[in-house]
C-alpha positions as CSV (number, residue, x, y, z in Angstrom):
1,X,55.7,-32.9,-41.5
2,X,59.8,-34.0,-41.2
3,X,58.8,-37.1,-43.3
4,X,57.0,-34.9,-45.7
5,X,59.5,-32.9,-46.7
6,X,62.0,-35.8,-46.3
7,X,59.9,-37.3,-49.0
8,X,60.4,-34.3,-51.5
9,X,63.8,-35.1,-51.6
10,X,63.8,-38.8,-51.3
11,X,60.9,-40.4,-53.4
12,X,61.2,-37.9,-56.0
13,X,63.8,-37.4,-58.6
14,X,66.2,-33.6,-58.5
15,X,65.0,-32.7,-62.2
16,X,61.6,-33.0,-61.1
17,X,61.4,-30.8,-58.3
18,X,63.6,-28.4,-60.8
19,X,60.9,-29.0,-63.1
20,X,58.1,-28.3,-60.5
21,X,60.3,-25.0,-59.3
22,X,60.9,-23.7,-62.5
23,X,56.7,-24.3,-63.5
24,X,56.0,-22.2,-59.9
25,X,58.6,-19.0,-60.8
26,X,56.8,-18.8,-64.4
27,X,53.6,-19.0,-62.8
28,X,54.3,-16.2,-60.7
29,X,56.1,-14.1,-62.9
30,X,53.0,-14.4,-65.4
31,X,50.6,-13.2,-63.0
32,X,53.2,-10.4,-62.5
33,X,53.3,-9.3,-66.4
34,X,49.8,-9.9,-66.9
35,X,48.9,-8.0,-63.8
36,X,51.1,-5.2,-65.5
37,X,49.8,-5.5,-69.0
38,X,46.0,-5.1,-67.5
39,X,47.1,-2.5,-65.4
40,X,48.2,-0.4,-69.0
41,X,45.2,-1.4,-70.5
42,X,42.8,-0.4,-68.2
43,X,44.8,2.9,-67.1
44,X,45.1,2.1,-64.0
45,X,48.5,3.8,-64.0
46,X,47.3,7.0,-64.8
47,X,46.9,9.6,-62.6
48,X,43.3,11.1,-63.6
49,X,40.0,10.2,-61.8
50,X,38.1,8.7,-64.5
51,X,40.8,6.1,-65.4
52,X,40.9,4.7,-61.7
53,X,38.2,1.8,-62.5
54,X,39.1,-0.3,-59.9
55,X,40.7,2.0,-57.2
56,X,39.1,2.3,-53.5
57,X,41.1,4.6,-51.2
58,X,45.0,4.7,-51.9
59,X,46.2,1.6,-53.5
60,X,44.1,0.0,-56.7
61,X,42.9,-3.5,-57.1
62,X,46.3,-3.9,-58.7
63,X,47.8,-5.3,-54.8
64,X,45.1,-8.0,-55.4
65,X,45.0,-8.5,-58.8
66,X,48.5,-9.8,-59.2
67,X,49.1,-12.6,-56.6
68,X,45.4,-13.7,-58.1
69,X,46.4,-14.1,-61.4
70,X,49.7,-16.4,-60.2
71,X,47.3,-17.9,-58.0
72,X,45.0,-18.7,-61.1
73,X,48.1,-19.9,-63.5
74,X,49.3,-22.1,-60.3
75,X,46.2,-23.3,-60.7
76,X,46.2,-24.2,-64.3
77,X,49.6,-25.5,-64.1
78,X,48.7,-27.9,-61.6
79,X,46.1,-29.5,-63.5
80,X,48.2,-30.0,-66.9
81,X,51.4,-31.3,-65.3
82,X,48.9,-34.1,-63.4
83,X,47.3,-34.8,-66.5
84,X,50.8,-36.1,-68.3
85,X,51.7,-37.2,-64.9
86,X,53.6,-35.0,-63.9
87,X,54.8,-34.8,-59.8
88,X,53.6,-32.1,-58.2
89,X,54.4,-32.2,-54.7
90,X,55.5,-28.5,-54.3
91,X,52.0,-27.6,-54.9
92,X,51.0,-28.6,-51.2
93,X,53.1,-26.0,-49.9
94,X,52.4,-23.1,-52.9
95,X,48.8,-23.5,-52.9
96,X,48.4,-22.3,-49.1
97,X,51.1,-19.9,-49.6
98,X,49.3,-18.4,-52.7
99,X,45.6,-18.4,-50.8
100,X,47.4,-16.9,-48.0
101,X,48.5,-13.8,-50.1
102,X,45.8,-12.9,-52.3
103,X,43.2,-13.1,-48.8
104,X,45.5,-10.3,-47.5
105,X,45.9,-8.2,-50.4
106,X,42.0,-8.8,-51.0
107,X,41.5,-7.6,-46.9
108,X,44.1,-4.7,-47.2
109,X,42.0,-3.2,-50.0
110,X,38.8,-3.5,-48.7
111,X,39.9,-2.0,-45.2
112,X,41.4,0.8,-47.2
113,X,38.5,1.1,-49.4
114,X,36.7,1.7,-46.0
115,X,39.0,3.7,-44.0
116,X,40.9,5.5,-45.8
117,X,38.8,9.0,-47.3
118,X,41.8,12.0,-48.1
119,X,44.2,9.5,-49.6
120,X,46.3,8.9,-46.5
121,X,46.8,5.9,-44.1
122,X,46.4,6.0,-40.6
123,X,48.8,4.7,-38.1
124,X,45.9,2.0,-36.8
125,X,45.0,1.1,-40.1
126,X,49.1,0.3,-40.8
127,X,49.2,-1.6,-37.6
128,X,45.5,-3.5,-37.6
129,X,47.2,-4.6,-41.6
130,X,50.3,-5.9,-39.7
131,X,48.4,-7.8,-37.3
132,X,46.1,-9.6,-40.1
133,X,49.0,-10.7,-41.7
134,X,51.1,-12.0,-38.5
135,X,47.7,-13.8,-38.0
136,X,47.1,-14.8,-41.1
137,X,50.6,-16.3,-41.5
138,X,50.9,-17.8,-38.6
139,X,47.4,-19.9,-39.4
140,X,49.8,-21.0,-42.9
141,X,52.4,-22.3,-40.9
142,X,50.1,-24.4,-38.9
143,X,48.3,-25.6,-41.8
144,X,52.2,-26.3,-43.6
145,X,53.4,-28.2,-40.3
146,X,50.4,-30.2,-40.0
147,X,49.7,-29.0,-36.9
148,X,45.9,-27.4,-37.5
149,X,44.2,-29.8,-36.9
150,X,45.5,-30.3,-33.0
151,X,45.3,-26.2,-32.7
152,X,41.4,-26.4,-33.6
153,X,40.9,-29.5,-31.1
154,X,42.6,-27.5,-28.5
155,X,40.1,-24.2,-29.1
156,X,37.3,-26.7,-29.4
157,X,38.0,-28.6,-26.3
158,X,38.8,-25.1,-24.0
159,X,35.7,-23.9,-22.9
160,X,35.3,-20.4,-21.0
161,X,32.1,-19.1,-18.4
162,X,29.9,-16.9,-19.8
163,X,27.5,-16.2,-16.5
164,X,25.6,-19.7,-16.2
165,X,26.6,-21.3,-19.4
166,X,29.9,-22.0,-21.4
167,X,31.9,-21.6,-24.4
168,X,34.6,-22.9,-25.8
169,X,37.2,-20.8,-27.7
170,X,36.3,-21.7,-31.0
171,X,32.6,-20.5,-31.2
172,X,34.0,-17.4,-29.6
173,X,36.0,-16.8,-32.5
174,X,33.9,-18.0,-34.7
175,X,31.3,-15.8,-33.3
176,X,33.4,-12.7,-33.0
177,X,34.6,-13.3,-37.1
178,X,31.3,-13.5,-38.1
179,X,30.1,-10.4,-36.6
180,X,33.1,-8.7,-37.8
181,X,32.6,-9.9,-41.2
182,X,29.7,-9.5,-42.1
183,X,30.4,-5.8,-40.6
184,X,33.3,-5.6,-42.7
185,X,31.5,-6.7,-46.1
186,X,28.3,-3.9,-45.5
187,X,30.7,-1.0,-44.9
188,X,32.7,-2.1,-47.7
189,X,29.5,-2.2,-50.1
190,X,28.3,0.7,-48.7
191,X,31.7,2.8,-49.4
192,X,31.4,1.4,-52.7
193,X,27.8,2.7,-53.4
194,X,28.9,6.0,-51.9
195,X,31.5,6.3,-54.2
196,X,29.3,5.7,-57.3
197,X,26.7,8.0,-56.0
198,X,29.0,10.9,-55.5
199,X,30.0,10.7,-59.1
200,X,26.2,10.8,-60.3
201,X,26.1,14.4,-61.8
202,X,22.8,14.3,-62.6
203,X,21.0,13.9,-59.0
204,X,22.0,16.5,-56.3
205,X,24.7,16.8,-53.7
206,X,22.6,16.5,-50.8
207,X,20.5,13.9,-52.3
208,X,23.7,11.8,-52.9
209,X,24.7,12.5,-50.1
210,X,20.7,11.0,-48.1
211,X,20.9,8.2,-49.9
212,X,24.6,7.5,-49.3
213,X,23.9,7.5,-45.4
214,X,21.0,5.6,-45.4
215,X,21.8,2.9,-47.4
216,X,25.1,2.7,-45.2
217,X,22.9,2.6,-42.4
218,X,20.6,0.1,-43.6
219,X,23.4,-2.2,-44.7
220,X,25.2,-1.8,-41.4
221,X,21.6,-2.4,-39.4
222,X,21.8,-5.7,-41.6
223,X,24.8,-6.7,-41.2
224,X,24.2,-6.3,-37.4
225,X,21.1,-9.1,-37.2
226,X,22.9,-11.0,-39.7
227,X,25.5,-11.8,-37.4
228,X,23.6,-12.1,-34.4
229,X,21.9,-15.0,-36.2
230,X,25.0,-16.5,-37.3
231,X,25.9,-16.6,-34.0
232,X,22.7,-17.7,-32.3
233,X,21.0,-15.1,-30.2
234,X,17.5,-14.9,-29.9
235,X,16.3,-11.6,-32.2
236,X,13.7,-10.9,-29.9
237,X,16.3,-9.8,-27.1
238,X,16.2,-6.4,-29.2
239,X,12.9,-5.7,-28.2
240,X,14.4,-4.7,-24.7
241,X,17.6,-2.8,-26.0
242,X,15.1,-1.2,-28.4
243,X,13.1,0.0,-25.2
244,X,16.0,1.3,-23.1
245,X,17.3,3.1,-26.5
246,X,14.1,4.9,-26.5
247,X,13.7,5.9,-23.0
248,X,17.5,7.1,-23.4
249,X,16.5,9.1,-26.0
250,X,13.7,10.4,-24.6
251,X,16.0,11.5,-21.5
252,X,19.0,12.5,-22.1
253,X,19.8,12.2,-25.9
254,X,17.1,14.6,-27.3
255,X,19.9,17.1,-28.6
256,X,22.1,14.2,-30.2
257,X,18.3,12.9,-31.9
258,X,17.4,16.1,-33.1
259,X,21.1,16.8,-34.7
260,X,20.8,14.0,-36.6
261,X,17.0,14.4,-37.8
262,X,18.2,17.7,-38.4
263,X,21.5,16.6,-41.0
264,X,18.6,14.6,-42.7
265,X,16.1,17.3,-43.0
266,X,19.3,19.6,-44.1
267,X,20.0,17.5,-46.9
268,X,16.5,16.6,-48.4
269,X,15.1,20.0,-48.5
270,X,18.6,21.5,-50.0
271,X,18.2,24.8,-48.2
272,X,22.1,24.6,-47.7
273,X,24.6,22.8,-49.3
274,X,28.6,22.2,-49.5
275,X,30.2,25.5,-50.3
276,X,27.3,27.5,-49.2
277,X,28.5,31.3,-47.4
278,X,26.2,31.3,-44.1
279,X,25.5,33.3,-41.6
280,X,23.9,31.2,-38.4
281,X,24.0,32.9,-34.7
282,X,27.5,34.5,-34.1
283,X,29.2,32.3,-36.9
284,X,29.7,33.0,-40.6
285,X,32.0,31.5,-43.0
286,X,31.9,28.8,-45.8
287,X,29.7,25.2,-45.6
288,X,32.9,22.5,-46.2
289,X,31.3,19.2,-44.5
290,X,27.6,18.2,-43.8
291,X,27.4,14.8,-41.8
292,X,24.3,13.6,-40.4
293,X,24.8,15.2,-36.6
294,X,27.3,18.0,-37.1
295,X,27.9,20.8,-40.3
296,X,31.6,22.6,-40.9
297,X,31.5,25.9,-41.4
298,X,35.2,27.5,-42.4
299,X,35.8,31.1,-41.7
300,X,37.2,33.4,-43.7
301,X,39.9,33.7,-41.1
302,X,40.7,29.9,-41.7
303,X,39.3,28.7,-38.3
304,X,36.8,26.0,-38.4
305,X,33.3,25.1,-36.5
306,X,31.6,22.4,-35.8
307,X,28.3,23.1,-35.0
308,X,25.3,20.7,-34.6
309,X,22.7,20.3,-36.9
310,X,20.3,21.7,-34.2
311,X,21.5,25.2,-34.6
312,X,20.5,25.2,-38.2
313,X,16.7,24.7,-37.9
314,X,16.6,26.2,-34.7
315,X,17.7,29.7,-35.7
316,X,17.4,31.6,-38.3
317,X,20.1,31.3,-41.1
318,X,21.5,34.0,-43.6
319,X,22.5,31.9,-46.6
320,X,24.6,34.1,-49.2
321,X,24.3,31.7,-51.8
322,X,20.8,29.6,-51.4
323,X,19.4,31.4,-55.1
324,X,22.0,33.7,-56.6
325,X,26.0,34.2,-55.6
326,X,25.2,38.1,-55.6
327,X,26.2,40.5,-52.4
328,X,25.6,43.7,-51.7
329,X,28.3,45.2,-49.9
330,X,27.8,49.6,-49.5
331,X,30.3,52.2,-47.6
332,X,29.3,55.9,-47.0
333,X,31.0,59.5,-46.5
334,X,30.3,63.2,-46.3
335,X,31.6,65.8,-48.8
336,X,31.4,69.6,-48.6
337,X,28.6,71.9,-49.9
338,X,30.5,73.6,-52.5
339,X,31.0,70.3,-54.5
340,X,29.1,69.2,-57.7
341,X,27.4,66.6,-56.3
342,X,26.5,64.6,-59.7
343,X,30.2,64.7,-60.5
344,X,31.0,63.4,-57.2
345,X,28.8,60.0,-57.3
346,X,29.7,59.7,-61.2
347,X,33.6,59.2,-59.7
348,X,32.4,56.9,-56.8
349,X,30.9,54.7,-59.5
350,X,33.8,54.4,-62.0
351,X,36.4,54.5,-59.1
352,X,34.3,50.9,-57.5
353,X,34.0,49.6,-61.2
354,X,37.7,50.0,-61.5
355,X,38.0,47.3,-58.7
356,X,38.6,43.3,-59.8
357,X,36.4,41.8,-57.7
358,X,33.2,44.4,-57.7
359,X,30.7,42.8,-60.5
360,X,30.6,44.3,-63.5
361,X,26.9,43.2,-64.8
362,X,25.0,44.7,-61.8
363,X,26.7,48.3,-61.8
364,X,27.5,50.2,-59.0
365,X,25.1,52.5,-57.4
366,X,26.4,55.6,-55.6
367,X,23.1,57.9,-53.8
368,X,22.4,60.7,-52.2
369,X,21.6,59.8,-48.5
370,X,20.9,63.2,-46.3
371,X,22.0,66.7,-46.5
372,X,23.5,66.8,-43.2
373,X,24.7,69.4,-41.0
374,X,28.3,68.6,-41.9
375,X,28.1,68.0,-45.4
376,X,26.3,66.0,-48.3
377,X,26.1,62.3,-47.1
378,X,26.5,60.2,-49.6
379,X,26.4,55.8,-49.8
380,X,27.7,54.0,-52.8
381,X,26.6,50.1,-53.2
382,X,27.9,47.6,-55.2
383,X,27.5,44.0,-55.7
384,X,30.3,40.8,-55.4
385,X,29.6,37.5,-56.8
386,X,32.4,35.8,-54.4
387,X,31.6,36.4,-50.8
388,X,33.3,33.6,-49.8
389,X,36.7,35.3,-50.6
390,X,35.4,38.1,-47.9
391,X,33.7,41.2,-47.7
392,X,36.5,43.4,-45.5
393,X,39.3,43.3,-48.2
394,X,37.0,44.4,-51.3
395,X,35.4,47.0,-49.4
396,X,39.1,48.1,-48.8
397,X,39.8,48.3,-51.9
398,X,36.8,50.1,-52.9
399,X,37.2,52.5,-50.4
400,X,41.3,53.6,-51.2
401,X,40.2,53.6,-55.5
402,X,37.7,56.1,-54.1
403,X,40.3,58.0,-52.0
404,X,42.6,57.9,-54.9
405,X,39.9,59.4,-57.1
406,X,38.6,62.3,-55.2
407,X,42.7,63.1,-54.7
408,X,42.9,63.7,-58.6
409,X,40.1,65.1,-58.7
410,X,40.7,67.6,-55.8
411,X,37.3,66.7,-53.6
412,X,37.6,66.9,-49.6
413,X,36.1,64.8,-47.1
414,X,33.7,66.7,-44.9
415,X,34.1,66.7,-41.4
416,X,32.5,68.0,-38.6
417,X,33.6,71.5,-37.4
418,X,33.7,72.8,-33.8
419,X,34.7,76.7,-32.8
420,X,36.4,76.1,-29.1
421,X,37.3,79.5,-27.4
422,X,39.6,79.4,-24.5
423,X,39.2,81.9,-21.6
424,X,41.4,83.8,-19.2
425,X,40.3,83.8,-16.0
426,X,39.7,87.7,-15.9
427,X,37.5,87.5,-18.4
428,X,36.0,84.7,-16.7
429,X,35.1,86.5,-13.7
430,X,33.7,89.2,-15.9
431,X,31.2,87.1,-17.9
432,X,30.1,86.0,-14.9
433,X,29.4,89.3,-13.2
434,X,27.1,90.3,-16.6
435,X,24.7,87.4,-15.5
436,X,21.7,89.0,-13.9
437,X,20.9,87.2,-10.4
438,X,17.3,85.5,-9.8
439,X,15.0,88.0,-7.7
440,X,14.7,86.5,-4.2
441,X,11.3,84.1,-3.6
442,X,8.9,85.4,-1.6
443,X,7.7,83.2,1.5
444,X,4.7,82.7,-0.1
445,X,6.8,80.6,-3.0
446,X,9.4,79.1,-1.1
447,X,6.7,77.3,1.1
448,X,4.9,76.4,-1.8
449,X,8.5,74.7,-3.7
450,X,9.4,72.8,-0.4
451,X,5.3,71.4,-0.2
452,X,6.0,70.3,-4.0
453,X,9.1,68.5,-2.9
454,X,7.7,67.1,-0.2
């Protein structure tokens, strides 16, 4: 490698190597501007969804698309300055350099295009892209010092036990990046697919959302016996883990099994979907995730629950929005005798129509319940087409607008009445001297009262 680069300087002239500098810092500053001007024409700089063509995750194909296009003129300019015969000795070092950077950028966005699902980057997917490009440079600067070739002999030649046979450290590594890629490329396609499929308007949510999952699974299932071929074990050695799987299902996973047949039967038969209000067991709030073992249901008080899939076709569920949007929410009270009682539930009625939220296509319905012993009971209904901002505060509101009504109009709440009369102990003792004493029992009775005890 010294005699290499000794020879760059020695068996070639200064303006040539100026020449072959000046060719390279074109070269990449064209794949820069280009990168740029496709960028503008594609709208890839814009901020809106259906301009992002090319975007996975965060970052666009724009971190690849740039060192590929230098890469590309490199390329080109390699070719024409050897056809007029031109030196180009730098290439050797820029050409490993060049394929070096795009195969990171390219790795970076598919990892990201993976990974990476409410636009933000994790801390291990920062660090796992630090380590892929320590790794992938350091495998550069073997390749640039000539030294490669002795690093694959040395892999080749060290050889580790694996029970009653060994291996040597390349087909471990070459064993472990196959499996890892192949894993890598069906996850990637299977993102990719998802994130078509969500943007299909005219096949359902849940639907999408089936056909997403499987066809990740599939590919992944794939990819899995792919690599084991690549890496030379037997197929048939499945047939036992295929067993044991099943006997550990049949065990001691039969709630994790029926979870996830239950996400899938969920999603296919559409009975509940994202942004559905239900009611399931002790829980109630707003549907914000479905995955294939667990569903998220959001409280109106913020808190969120995980539940399994289980609890959904085990029990029943009260779905506020499986057909219609449209809740009845009611509240009752008692007025006096003496009021008009017509007038009364004409003033519930426009007092709940006065509030925002109450729907003003299905009117309000205020009824007579009971003629009570306190007063006139009285129940007026209406409807909301928004449970999932919750039920308490609008039935607040109706409640004070009713309050506020009935003050203006000079109608009183009934209550119930009770006369309590508080004694002197005088008069007491007199009462109790009125009370005429029981006639004595004759013998006759008294034995016959202590038999019936008996």
């Amino acid at each position: 490698m010294t005699d290499h680069f000794l020879s760059l300087f020695t068996d070639y002239q200064p303006l040539d190597l100026l020449r072959q500098l000046a060719v390279i810092l074109l070269c990449v500053l064209g794949g820069i501007a280009l990168s740029r001007w496709l960028r503008k024409i594609l709208g890839l700089d814009r901020g809106d969804e259906q301009s992002r063509m090319m975007q996975i995750g965060v970052k666009s194909f724009s971190r690849v698309l740039s060192p590929l296009l230098a890469l590309g003129l490199l390329v080109a300019a390699y070719f024409c300055l050897k056809r007029i015969g031109h030196p180009v000795s730098l290439w050797e070092i820029m050409f490993p350099l060049a394929v070096a950077q795009v195969s990171m950028r390219f790795v970076f966005y598919v990892l990201r295009g993976i990974f990476v699902k409410d636009a933000t980057v994790g801390a291990l997917l920062h660090l796992s892209e630090k380590a892929i490009a320590a790794l992938v440079w350091i495998c550069v600067l073997l390749y640039i010092t000539g030294l490669w070739p002795d690093f694959v002999e040395y892999l080749d030649r060290t050889e580790l036990p694996l029970g009653r046979h060994k291996a040597s450290l390349l087909t471990i590594l070459q064993a472990g990046a196959s499996v890892l890629v192949t894993l890598i490329i069906a996850l990637w396609i299977g993102a990719v697919l998802e994130n078509r499929l969500m943007k299909v308007s005219t096949m359902h949510s849940s639907l999408r959302t089936v056909v997403a999952r499987l066809t990740k699974a599939v590919l992944i299932l794939i990819a899995f016996l792919v690599s084991l071929s690549l890496v030379g074990i037997d197929l048939t050695v499945l047939s036992v883990f295929g067993g044991a799987l099943g006997v550990g299902i049949g065990l001691g996973l039969q709630k994790i099994a029926s979870s996830y047949v239950s996400g899938f039967v969920i999603l296919l038969e559409r009975s509940m979907v994202i942004g559905d209000m239900v009611a399931v067991d002790k829980y109630f709030g707003k549907v914000t995730q479905i995955n294939t073992r667990y569903t998220i249901l959001e409280g109106l008080d913020g808190i969120e629950s995980v539940l399994p899939n289980e609890m959904f076709m085990a029990n029943p569920v009260q779905n506020y929005s499986l057909t219609h949007r449209i809740v009845r929410l009611s509240t009752q009270l008692t007025i006096l005798y003496q009021d008009d009682v017509e007038t009364v539930l004409s003033i519930m009625e426009q007092a709940a129509l006065g509030v925002q939220r109450v729907s003003q296509q299905t009117a309000p319905q205020a009824l007579l319940i009971k003629i009570g012993a306190d007063g006139l009971e009285l129940e007026l209904g209406f409807w909301i087409t928004d449970p999932e901002n919750g039920r308490l505060n609008v039935l607040s509101d109706v409640n004070r607008a009713i309050w506020k009504a009935f003050k203006q109009h000079g109608i009183a709440v009934a209550h119930a009445k009770r006369d309590i009369r508080i004694m002197d102990e005088r008069s007491f003792n007199q009462s109790a001297a009125t009370v005429v004493p029981e006639s004595p029992d004759s013998p006759d009775e008294k034995n016959s009262r202590t038999m019936q005890r008996n």
